[in-house]
Legacy VTK file of the C-alpha trace (Angstrom):
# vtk DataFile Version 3.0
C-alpha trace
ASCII
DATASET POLYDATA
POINTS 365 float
4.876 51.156 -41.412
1.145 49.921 -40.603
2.389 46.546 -41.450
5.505 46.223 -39.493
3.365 47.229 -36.433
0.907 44.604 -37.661
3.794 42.190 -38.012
5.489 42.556 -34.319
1.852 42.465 -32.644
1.434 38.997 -34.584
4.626 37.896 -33.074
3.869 39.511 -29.467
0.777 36.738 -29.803
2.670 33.678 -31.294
4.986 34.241 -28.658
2.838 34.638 -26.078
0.712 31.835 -26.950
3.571 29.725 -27.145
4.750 30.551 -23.778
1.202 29.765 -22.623
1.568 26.581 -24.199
4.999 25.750 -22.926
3.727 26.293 -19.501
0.493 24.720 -19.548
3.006 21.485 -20.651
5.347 22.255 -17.922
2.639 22.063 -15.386
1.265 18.638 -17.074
4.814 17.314 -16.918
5.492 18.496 -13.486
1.819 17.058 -12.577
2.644 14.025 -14.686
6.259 13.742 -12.707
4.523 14.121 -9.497
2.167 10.928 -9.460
4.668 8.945 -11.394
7.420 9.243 -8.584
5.105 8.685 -5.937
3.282 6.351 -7.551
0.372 5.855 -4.923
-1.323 3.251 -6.976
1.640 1.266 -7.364
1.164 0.932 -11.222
4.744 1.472 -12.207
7.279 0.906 -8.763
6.626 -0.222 -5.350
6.457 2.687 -2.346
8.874 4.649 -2.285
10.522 4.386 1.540
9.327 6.945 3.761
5.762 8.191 1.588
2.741 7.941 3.861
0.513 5.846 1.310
-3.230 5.514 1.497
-4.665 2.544 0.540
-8.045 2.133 0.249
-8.816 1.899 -3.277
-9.479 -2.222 -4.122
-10.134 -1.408 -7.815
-7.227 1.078 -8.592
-4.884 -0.190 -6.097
-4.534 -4.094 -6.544
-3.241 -4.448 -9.900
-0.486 -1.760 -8.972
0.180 -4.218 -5.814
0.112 -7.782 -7.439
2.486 -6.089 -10.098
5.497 -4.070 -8.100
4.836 -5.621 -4.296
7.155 -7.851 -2.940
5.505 -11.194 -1.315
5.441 -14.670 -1.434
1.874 -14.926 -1.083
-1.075 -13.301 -1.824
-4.720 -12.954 -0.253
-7.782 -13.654 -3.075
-11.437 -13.295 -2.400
-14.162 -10.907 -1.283
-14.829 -9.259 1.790
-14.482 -12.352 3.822
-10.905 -11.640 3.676
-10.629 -7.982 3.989
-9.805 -8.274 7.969
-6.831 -10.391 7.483
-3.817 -8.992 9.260
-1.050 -9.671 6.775
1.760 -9.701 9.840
0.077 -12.812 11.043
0.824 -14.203 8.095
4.726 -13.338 8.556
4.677 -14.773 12.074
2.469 -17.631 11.829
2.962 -19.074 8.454
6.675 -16.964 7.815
5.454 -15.932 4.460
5.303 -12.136 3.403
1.770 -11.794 2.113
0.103 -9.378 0.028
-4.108 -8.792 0.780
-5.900 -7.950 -2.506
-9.404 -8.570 -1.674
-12.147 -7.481 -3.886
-15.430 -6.323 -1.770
-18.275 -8.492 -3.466
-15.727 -10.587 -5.770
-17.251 -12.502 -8.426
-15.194 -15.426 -9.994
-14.044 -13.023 -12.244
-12.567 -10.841 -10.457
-10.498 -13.374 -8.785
-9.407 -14.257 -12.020
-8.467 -10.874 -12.851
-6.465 -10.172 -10.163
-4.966 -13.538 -10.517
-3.576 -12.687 -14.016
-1.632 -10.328 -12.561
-0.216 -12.198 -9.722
1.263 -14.640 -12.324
2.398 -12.766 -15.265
5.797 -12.718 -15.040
6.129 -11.757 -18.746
5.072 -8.223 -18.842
5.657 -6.892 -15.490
9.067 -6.713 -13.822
7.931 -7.454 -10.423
10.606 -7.577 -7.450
8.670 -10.695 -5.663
10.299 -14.044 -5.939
7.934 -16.838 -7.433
4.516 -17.571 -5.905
4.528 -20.227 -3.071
0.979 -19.637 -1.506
-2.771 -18.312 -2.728
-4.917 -18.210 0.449
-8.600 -18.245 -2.059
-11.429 -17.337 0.101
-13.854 -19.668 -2.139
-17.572 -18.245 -1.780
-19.960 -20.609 -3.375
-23.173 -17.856 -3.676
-21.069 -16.184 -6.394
-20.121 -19.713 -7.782
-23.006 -19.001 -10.133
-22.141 -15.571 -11.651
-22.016 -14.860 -15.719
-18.269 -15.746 -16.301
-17.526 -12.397 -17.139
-19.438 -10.428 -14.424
-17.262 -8.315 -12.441
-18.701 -7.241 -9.190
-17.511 -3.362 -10.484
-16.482 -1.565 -13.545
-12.605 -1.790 -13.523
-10.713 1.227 -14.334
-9.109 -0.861 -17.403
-6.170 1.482 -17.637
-4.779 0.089 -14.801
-5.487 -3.360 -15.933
-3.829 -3.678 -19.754
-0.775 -3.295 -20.711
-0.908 -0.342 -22.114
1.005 2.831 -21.256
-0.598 4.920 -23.649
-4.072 5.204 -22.082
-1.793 5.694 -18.679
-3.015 9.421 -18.862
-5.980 9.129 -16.827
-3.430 8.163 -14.286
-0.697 10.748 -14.324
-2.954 13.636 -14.876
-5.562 12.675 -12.445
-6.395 15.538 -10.050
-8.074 13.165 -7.839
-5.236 10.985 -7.872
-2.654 14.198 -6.925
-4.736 15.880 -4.398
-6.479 12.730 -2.182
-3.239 10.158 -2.569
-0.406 12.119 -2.888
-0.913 16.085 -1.375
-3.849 14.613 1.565
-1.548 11.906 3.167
1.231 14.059 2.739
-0.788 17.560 4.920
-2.021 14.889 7.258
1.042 13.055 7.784
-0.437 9.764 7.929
-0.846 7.048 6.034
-2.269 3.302 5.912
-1.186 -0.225 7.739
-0.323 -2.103 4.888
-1.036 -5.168 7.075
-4.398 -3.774 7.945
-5.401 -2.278 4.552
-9.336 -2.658 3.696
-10.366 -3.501 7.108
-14.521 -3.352 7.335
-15.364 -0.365 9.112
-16.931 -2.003 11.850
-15.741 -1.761 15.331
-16.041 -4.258 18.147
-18.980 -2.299 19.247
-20.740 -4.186 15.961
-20.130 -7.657 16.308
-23.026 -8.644 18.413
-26.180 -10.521 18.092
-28.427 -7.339 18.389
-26.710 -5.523 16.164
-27.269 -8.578 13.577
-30.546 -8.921 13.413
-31.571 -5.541 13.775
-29.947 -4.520 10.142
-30.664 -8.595 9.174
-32.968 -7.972 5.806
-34.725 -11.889 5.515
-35.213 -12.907 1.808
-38.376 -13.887 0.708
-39.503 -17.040 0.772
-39.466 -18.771 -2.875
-41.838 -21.395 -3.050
-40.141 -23.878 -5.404
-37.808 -26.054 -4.876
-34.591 -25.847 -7.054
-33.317 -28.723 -8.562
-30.892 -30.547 -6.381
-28.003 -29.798 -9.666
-29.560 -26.818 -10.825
-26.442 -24.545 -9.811
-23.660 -27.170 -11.026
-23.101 -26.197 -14.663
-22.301 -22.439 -13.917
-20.229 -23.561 -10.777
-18.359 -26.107 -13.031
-18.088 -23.152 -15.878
-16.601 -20.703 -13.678
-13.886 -22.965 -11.901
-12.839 -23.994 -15.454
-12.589 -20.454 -16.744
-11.884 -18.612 -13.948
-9.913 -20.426 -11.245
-8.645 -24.153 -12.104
-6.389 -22.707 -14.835
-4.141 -21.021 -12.307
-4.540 -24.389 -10.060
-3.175 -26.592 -12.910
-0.844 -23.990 -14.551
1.295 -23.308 -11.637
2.121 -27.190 -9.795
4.543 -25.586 -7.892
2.132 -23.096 -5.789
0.703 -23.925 -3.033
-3.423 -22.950 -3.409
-5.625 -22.380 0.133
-9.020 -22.782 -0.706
-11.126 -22.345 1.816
-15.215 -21.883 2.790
-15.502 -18.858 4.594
-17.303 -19.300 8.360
-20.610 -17.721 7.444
-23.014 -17.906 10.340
-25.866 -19.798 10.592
-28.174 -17.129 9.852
-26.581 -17.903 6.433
-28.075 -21.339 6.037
-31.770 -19.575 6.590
-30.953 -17.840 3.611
-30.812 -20.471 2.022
-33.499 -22.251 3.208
-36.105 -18.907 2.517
-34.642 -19.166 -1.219
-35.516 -23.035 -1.576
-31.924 -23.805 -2.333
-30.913 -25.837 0.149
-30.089 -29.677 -1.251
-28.550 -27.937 -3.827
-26.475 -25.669 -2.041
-24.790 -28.735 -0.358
-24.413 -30.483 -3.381
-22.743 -27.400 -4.996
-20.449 -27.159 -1.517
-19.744 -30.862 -2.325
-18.902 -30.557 -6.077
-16.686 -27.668 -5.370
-14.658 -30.030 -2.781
-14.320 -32.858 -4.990
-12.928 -30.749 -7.951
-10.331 -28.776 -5.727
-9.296 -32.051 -4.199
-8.358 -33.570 -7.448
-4.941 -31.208 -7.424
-1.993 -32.332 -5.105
-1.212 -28.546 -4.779
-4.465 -27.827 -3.047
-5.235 -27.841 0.634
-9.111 -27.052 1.537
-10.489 -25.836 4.541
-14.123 -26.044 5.312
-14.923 -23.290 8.152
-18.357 -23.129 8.400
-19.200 -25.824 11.072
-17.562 -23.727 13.362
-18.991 -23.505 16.875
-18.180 -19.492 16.453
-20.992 -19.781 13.552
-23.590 -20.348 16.438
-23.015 -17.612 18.760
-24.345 -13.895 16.357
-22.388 -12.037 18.673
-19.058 -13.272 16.645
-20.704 -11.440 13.815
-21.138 -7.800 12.290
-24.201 -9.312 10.196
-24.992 -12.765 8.593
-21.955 -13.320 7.040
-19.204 -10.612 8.297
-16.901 -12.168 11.143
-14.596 -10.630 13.729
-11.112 -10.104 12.739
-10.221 -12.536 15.882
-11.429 -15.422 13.593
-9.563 -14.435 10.587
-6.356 -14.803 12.638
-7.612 -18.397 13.772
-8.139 -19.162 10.328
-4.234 -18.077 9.264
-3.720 -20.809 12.330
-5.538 -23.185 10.604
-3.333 -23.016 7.601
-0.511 -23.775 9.510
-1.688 -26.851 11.718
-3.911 -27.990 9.699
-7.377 -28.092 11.489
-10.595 -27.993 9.555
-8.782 -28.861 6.689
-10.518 -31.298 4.251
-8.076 -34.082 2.725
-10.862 -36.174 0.896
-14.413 -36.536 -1.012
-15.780 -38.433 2.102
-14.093 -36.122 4.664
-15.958 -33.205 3.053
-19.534 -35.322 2.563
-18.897 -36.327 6.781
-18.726 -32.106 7.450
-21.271 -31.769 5.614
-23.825 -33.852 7.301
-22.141 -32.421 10.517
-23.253 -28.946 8.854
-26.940 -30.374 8.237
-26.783 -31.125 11.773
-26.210 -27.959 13.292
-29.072 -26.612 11.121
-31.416 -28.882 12.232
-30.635 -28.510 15.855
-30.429 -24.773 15.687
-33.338 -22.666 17.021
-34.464 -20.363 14.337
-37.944 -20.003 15.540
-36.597 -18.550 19.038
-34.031 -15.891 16.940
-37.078 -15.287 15.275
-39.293 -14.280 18.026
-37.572 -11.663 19.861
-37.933 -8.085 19.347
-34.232 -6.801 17.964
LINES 1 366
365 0 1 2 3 4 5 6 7 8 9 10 11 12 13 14 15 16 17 18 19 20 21 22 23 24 25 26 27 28 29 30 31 32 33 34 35 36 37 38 39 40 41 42 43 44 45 46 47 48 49 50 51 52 53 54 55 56 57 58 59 60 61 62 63 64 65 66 67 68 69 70 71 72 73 74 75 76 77 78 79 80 81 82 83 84 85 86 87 88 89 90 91 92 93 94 95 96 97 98 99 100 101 102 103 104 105 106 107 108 109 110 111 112 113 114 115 116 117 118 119 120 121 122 123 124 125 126 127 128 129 130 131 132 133 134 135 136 137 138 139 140 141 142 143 144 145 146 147 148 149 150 151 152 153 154 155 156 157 158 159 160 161 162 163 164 165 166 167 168 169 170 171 172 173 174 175 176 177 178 179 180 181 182 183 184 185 186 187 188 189 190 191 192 193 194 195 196 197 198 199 200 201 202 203 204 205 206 207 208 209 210 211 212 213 214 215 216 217 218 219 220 221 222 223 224 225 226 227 228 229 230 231 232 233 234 235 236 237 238 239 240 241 242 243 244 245 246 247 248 249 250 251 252 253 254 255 256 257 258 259 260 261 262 263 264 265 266 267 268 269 270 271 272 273 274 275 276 277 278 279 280 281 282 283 284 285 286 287 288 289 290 291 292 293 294 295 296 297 298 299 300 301 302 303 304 305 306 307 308 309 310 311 312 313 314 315 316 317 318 319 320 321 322 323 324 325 326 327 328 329 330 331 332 333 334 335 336 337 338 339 340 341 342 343 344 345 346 347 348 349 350 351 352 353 354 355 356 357 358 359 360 361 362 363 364
């Protein structure tokens, strides 16, 4: 008798563990079923019509993007081209345009990105084929470790891999701030607009500038005028001439962001001037060699001059991005040779020389 009490109080627990069990999976599968139909990072389907998405996550977003987004032409680079309007794209240059900037993008990253832009093997992507890379090419990162990334990537999102997919699907962060927040607040992103700086108009303006402008300090040596060549030359071979020469048929926008001239003091305080031009004109000549390049060289801009176009040294107004998208359509600033770039250039080492750095100096900010 003992034993046949014993015996249904055993099977009162396996049940009721197993029932705990089945709905501790339910709930993971439900969770799971959740994330995987909205998808807010993009990994397996594009939006789903009518889902206010928030987009604001460069790392975890992108690859999802690149992968299930449909476009004809993608935005590459760092921050310099995180206030890119993707409609002026459509109207200007009639080509739907995806932005997947990296904040602080190494060559690396690029490349990353840029391996899933063009891997038509693994990914059943909706696009039609590539016909335009707008490359925001920033020569200070020229010389980064081939394998630096400016961030740790969340690799699951990168591989090709479902298996390790789980940090995905049963990500609470992932179901409460992209999924059940947009959804309460009704709102969601611009996916013209998405990764805009945070500045406002208020910031772009000389004062502004300097007073958050940290100077560098002033190294004493002289580099060598090709001491940053052989890292430049390593990283467009590994990182970004492969997808240049691999894909004839795409048409790749290179082009020098319009630092301002507060940039070139910069250089000048860390001694690298000569070769800082002679890493500008190396770039040029090795990007020119490919009939499906075009190059644009911003940075003798009179807008460079004038801090007030600015949000600090390097950070433009949005207004300039859109005159850039111009420029790839008409063609201005747009270098066609070795000797046009060496005649900017000089025209560059001009407007250095002339400019007044000892009066920007001298005022209190």
């Amino acid at each position: 008798m003992k034993e046949n009490k014993m015996e249904k109080k055993n099977s009162r627990f396996r049940n009721l563990f197993i029932l705990i069990i089945a709905a501790m999976l339910a709930i993971f599968v439900m969770f799971a079923g959740i994330i995987i139909y909205v998808d807010p990072f993009f990994h397996y389907h594009a939006p789903i019509a009518g889902f206010p998405y928030v987009v604001d996550n460069q790392l975890s977003q992108n690859p999802g993007m690149a992968k299930n987004m449909c476009y004809e032409g993608c935005i590459i680079g760092s921050s310099m081209t995180v206030n890119f309007d993707t409609d002026d794209f459509m109207e200007i240059l009639e080509t739907p345009t995806v932005k997947l900037s990296y904040s602080g993008a190494y060559p690396k990253d690029d490349y990353n990105i840029l391996s899933i832009v063009f891997d038509d093997s693994t990914y059943a992507r909706q696009n039609s084929q590539i016909k335009k890379v707008f490359f925001a090419m920033d020569i200070p990162t020229m010389t980064a470790d081939i394998e630096t990334t400016k961030y740790p990537l969340p690799e699951y999102l990168y591989d090709r891999s479902y298996i390790n997919d789980v940090q995905y699907v049963l990500n609470k962060d992932v179901l409460f701030q992209y999924i059940m927040r947009p959804v309460v607040q009704g709102k969601g992103s611009d996916l013209s607009e998405i990764y805009f700086s945070w500045w406002t108009p208020d910031y772009y303006n000389i004062q502004w500038v300097m007073h958050t402008y940290e100077e560098p300090g002033k190294v004493e040596k002289e580099a060598a005028a090709d001491e940053l060549i052989p890292q430049t030359e390593e990283n467009l071979k590994v990182n970004i001439l492969p997808f240049v020469e691999e894909h004839p048929d795409t048409e790749f926008y290179f082009f020098f962001p319009p630092y301002s001239i507060l940039y070139w003091h910069n250089v000048m305080q860390e001694n690298t001037f000569e070769a800082t031009f002679k890493q500008y004109q190396y770039v040029a000549d090795r990007l020119l060699s490919y009939d499906n390049v075009h190059l644009f060289y911003f940075q003798n801009m009179e807008e460079t001059l004038d801090l007030n176009n600015y949000a600090d040294y390097s950070h433009y107004k949005p207004e300039i991005n859109r005159f850039m998208v111009e420029c790839f359509k008409d063609g201005s600033y747009e270098i066609h040779s070795s000797e046009e770039m060496a005649k900017e250039l000089q025209k560059m080492r001009q407007m250095i020389g002339d400019f007044d750095y000892n009066e920007l100096f001298s005022k209190e900010w």
